[in-house]
DSSP file (Angstrom, degrees, kcal/mol; ACC not computed):
  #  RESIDUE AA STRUCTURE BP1 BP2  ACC     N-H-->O    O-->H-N    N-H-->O    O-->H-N    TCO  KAPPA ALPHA  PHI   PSI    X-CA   Y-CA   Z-CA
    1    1 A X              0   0    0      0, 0.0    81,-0.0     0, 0.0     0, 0.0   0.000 360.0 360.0 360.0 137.7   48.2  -83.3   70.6
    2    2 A X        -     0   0    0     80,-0.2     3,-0.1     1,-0.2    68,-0.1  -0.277 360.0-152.0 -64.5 148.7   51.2  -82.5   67.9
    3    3 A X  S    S+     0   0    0      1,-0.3    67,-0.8    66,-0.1     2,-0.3   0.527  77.7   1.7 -86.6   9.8   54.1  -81.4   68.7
    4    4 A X  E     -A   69   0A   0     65,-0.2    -1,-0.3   102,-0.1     2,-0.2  -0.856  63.5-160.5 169.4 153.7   55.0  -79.6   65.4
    5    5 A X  E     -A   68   0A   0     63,-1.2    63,-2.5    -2,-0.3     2,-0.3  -0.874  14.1-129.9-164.8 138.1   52.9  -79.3   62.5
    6    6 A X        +     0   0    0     -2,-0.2   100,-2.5    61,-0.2    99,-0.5  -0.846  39.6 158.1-105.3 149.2   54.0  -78.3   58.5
    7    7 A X        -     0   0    0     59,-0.5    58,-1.8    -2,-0.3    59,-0.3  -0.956  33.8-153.2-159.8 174.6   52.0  -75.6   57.1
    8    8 A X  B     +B  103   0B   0     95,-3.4    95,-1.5    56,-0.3     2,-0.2  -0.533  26.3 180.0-122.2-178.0   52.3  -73.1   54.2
    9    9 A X        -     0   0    0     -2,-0.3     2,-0.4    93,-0.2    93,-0.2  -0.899  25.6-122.0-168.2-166.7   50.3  -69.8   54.7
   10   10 A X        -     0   0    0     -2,-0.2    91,-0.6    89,-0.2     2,-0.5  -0.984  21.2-158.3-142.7 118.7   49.8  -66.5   52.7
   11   11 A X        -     0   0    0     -2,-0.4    44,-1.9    39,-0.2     2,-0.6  -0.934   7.2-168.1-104.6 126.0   50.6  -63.4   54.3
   12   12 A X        -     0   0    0     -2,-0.5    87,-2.1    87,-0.5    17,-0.1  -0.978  18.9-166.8 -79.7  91.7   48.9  -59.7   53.1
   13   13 A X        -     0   0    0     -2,-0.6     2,-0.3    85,-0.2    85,-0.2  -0.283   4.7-165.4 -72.7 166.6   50.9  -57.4   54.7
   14   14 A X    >   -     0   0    0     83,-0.3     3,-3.1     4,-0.1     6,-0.2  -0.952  37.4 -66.8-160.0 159.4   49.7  -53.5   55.0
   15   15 A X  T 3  S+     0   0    0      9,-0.8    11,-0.3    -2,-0.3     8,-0.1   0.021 123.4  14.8 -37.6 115.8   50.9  -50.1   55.8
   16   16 A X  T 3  S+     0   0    0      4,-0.3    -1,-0.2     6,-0.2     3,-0.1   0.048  93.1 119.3 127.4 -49.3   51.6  -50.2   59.4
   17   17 A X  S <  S-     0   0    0     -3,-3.1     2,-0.3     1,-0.2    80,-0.2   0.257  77.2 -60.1 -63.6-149.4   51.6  -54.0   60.2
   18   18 A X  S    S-     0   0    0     78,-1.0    -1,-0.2     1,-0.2    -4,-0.1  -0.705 118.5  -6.0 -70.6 111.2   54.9  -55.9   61.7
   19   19 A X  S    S-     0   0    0     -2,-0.3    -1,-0.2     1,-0.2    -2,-0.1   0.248  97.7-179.9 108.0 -29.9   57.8  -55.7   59.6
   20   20 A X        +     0   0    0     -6,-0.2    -4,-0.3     1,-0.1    -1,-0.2  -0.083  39.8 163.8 -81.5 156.3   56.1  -54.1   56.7
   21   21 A X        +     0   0    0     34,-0.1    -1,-0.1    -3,-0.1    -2,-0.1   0.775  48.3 119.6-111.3 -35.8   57.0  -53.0   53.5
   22   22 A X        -     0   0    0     33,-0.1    -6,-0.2     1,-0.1    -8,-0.1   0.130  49.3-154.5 -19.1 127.6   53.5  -52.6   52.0
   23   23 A X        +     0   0    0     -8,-0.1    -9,-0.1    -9,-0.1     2,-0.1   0.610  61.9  96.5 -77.9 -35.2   51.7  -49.9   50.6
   24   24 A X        -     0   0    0      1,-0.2    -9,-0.8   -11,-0.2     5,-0.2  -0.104  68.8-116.9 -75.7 175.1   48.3  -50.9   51.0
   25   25 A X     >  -     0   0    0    -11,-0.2     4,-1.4     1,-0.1     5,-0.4  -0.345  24.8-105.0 -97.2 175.2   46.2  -50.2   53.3
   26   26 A X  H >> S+     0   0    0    -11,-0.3     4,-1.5     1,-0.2     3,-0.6   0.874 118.0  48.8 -53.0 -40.5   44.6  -52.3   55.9
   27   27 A X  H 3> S+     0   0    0      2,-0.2     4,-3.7     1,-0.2    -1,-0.2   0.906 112.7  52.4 -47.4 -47.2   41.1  -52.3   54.2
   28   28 A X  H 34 S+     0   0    0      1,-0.3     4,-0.4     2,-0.2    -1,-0.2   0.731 108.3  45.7 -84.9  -3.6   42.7  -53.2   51.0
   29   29 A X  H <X S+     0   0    0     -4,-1.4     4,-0.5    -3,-0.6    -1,-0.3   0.607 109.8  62.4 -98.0 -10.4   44.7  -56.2   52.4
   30   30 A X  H >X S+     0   0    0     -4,-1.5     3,-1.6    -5,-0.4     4,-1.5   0.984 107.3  43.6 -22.1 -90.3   41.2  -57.1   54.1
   31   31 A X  H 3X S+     0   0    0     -4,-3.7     4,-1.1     1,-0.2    -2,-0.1   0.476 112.6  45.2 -56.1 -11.6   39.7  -57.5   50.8
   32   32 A X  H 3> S+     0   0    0     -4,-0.4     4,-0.8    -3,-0.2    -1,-0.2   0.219 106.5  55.2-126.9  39.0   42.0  -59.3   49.0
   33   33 A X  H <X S+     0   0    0     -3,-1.6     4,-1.4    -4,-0.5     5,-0.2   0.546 109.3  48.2 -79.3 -27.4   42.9  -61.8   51.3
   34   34 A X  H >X S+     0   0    0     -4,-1.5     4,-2.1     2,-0.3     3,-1.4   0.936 108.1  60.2 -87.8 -62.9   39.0  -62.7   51.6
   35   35 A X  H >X S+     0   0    0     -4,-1.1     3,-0.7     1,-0.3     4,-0.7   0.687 116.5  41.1 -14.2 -69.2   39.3  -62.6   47.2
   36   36 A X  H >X S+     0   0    0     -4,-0.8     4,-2.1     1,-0.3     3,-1.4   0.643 103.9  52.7 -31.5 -51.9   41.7  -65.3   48.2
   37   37 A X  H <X S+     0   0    0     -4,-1.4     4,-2.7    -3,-1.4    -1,-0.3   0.767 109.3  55.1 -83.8 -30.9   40.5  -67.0   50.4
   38   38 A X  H << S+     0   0    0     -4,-2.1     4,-0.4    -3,-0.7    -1,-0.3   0.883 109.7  45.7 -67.4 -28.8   37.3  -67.3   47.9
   39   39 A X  H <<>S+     0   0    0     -3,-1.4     5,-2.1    -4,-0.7     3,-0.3   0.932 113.1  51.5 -87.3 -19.5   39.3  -68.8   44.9
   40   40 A X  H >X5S+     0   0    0     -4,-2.1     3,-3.5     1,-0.3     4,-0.7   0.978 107.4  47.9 -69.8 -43.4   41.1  -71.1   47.3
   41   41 A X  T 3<5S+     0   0    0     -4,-2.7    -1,-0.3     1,-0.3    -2,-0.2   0.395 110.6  55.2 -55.4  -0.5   37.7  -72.2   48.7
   42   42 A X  T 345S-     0   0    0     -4,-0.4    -1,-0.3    -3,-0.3    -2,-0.2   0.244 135.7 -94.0-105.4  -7.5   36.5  -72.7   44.3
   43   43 A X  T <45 +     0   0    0     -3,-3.5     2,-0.2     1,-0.2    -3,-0.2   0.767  68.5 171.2 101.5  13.1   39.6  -74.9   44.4
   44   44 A X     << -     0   0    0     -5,-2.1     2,-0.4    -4,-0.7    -1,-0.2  -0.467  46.4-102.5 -57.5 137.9   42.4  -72.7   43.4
   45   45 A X     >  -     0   0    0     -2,-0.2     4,-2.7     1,-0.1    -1,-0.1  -0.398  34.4-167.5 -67.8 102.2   46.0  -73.9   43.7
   46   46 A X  H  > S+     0   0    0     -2,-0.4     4,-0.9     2,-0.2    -1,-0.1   0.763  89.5  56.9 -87.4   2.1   47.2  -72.0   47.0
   47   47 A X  H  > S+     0   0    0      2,-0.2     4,-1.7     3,-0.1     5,-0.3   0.935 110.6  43.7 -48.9 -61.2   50.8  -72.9   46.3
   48   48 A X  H >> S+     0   0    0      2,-0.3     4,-2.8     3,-0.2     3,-2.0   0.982 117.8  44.2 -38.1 -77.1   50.2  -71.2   43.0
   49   49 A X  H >X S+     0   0    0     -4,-2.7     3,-2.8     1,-0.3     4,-1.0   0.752 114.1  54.8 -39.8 -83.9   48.2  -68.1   45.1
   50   50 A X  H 3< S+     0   0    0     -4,-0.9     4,-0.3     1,-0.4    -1,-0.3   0.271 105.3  49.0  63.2 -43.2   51.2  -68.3   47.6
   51   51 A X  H << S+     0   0    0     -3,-2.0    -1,-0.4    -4,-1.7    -2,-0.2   0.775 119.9  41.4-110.5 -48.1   53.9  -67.8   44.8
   52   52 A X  H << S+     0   0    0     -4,-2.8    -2,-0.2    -3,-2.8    -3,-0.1   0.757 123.7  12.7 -63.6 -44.5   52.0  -64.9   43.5
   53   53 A X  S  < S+     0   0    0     -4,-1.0     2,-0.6     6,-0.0    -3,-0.2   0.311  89.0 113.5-135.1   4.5   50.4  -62.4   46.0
   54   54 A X        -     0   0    0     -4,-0.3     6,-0.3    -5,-0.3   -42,-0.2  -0.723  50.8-153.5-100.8 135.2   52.0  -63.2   49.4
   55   55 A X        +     0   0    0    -44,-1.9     2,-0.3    -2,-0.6   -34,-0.1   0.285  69.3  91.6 -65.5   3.4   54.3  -60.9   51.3
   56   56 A X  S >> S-     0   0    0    -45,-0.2     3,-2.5     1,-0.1     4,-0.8  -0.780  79.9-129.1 -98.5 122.0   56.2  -63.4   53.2
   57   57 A X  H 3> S+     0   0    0      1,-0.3     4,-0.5    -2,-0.3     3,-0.3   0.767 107.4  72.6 -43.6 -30.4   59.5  -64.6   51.4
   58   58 A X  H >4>S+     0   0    0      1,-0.2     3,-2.9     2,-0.1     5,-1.2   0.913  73.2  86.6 -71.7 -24.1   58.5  -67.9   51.9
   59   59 A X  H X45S+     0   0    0     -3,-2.5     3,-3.5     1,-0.2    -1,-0.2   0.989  76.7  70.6 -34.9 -53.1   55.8  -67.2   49.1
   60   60 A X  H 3<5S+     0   0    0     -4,-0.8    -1,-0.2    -3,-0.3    -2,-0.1   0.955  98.4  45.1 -38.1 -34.1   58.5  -68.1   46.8
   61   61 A X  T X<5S-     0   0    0     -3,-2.9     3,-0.9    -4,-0.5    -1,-0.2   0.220 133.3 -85.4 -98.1  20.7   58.2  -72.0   47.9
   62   62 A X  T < 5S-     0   0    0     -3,-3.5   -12,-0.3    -4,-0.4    -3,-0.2   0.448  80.5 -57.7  95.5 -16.8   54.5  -72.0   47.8
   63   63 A X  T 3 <S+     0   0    0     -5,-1.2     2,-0.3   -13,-0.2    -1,-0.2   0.141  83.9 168.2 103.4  -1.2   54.2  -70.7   51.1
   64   64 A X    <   +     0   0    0     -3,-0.9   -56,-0.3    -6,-0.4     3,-0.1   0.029  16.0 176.8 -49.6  99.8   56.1  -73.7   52.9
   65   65 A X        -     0   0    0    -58,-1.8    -1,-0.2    -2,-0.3   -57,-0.2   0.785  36.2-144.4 -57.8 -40.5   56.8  -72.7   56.5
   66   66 A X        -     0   0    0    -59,-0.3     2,-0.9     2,-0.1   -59,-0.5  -0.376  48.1 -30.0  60.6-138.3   58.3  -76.2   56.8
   67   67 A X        +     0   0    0    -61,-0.2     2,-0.5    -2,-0.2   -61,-0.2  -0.752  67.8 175.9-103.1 114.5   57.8  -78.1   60.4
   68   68 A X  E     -A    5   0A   0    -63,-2.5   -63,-1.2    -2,-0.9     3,-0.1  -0.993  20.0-139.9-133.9 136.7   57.6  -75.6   63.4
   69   69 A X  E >   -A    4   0A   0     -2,-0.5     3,-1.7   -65,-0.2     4,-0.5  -0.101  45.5 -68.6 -74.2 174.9   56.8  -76.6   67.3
   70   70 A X  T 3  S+     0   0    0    -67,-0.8    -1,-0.2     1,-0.2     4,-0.1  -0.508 121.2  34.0 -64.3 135.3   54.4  -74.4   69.8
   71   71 A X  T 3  S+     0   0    0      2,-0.4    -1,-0.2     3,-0.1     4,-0.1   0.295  89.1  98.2  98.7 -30.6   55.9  -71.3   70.6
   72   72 A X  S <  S+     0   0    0     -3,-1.7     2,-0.3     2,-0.1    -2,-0.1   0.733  83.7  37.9 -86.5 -13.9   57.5  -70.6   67.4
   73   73 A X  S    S-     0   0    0     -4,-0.5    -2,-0.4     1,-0.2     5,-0.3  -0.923  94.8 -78.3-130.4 178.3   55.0  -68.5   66.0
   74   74 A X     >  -     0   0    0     -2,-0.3     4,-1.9     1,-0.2    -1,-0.2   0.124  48.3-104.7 -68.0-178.0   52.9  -66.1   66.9
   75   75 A X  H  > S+     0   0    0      1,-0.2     4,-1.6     2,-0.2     5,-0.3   0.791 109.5  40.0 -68.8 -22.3   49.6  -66.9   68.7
   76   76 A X  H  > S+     0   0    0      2,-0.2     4,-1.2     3,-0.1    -1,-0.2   0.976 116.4  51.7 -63.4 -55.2   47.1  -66.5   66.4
   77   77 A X  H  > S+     0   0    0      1,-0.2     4,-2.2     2,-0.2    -2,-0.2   0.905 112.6  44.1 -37.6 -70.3   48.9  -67.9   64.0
   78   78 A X  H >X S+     0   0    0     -4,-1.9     3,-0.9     2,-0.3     4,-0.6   0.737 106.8  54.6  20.3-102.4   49.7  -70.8   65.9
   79   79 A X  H 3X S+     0   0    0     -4,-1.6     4,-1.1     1,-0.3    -1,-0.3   0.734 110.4  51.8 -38.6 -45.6   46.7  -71.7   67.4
   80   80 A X  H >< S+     0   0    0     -4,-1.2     3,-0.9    -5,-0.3    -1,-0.3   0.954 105.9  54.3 -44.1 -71.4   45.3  -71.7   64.1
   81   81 A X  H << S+     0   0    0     -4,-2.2     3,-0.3    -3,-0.9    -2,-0.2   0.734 110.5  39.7 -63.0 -26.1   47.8  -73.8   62.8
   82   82 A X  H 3< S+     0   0    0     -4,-0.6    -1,-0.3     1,-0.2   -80,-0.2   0.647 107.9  60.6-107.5  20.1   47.6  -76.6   64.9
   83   83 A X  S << S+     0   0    0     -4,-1.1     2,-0.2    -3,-0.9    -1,-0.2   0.224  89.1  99.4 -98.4   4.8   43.8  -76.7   65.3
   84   84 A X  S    S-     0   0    0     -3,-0.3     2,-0.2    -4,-0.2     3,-0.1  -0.703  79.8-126.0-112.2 157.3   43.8  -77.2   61.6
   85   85 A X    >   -     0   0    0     -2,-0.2     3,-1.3     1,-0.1    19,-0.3  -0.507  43.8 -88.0 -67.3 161.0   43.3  -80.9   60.1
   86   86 A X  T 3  S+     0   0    0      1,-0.2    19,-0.2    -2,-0.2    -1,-0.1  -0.437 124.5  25.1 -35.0 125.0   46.5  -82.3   57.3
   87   87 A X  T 3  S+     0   0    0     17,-2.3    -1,-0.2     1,-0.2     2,-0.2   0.237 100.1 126.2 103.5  -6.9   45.0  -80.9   53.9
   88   88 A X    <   -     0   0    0     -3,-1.3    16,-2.5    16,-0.3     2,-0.3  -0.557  50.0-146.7 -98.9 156.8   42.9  -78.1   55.6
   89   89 A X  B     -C  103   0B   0     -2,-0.2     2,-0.2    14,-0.2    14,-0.2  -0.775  24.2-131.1-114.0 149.6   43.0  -74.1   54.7
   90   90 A X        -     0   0    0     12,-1.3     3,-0.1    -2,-0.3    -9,-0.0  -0.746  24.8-102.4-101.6 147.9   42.3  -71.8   57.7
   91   91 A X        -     0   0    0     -2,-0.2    11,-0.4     1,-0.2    -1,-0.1  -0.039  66.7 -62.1 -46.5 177.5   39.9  -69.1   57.6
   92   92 A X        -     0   0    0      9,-0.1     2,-0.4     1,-0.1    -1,-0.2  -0.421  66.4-165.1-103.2 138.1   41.6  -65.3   57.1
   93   93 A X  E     -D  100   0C   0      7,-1.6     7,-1.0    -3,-0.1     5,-0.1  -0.943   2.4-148.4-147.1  94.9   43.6  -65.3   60.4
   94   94 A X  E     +D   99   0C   0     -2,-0.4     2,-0.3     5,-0.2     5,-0.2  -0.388  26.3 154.4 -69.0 162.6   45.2  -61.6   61.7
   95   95 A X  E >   -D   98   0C   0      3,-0.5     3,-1.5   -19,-0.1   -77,-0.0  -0.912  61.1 -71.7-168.3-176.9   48.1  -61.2   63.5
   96   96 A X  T 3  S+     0   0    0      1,-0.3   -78,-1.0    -2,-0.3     3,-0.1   0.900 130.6  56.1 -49.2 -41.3   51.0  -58.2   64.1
   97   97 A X  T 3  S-     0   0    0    -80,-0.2    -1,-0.3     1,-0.2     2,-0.3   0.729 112.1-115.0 -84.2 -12.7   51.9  -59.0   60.6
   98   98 A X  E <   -D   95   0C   0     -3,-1.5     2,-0.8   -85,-0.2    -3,-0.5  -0.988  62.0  -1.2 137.2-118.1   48.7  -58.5   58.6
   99   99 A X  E     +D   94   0C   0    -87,-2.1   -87,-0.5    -2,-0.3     2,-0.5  -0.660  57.0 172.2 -97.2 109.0   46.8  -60.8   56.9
  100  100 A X  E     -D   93   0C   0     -7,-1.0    -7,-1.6    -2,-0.8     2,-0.5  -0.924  27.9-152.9-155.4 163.1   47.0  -64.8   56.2
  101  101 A X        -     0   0    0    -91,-0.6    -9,-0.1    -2,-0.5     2,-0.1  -0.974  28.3-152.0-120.9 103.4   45.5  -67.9   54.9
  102  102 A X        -     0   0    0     -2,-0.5   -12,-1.3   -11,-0.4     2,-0.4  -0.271  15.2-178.9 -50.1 140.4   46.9  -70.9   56.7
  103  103 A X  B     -BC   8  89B   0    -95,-1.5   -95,-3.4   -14,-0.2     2,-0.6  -0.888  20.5-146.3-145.8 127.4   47.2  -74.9   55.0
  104  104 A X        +     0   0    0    -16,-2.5   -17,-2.3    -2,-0.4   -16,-0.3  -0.883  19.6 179.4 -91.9 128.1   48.4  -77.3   57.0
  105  105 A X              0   0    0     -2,-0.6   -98,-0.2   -99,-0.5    -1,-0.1   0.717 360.0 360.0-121.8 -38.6   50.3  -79.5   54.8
  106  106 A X              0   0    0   -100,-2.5   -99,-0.2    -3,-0.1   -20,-0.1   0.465 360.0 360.0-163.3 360.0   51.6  -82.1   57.6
């Protein structure tokens, strides 16, 4: 089992979550996380997505998270993140903070 894992993600925050600054509402970061999640699965660049519509600052770098151990994020996430293969995108994944689409990049 890894100890640490790189992964980008895409975060949709909404009114309410962890942290947020967001105006939409939960339904409407529901639905266009799944949009996402649909162009990335047609083969859409998610650095590209990442740089565009996610609320996490790291969206600027593509989504790059960089290298994080167990324990440094939350659990969903997490779990999520290291269950995933190198090169694979996680299904739409909740947590405190709203909405995200994992890739584990290394």
């Amino acid at each position: 089992m890894a100890d640490s894992v790189q992964a980008s993600h895409i975060l949709l925050m909404y009114a309410g979550s962890a942290r947020s600054t967001a105006s939409r509402s939960k339904e409407e970061a529901q639905k266009e996380i799944a949009r996402l999640a649909q162009e990335i699965g047609g083969g859409a660049d998610f650095a590209a997505l990442a740089r565009e519509h996610s609320d996490c600052p790291s969206g600027r770098s593509g989504g790059d998270l960089g290298r994080f151990g167990r324990g440094q994020m939350v659990g969903p996430f997490e779990d999520t993140a290291f269950g995933l293969e190198v090169g694979a995108t996680s299904d739409v994944v909740e947590t405190d903070f709203g909405y995200h689409l994992i890739q584990r990049t290394g």
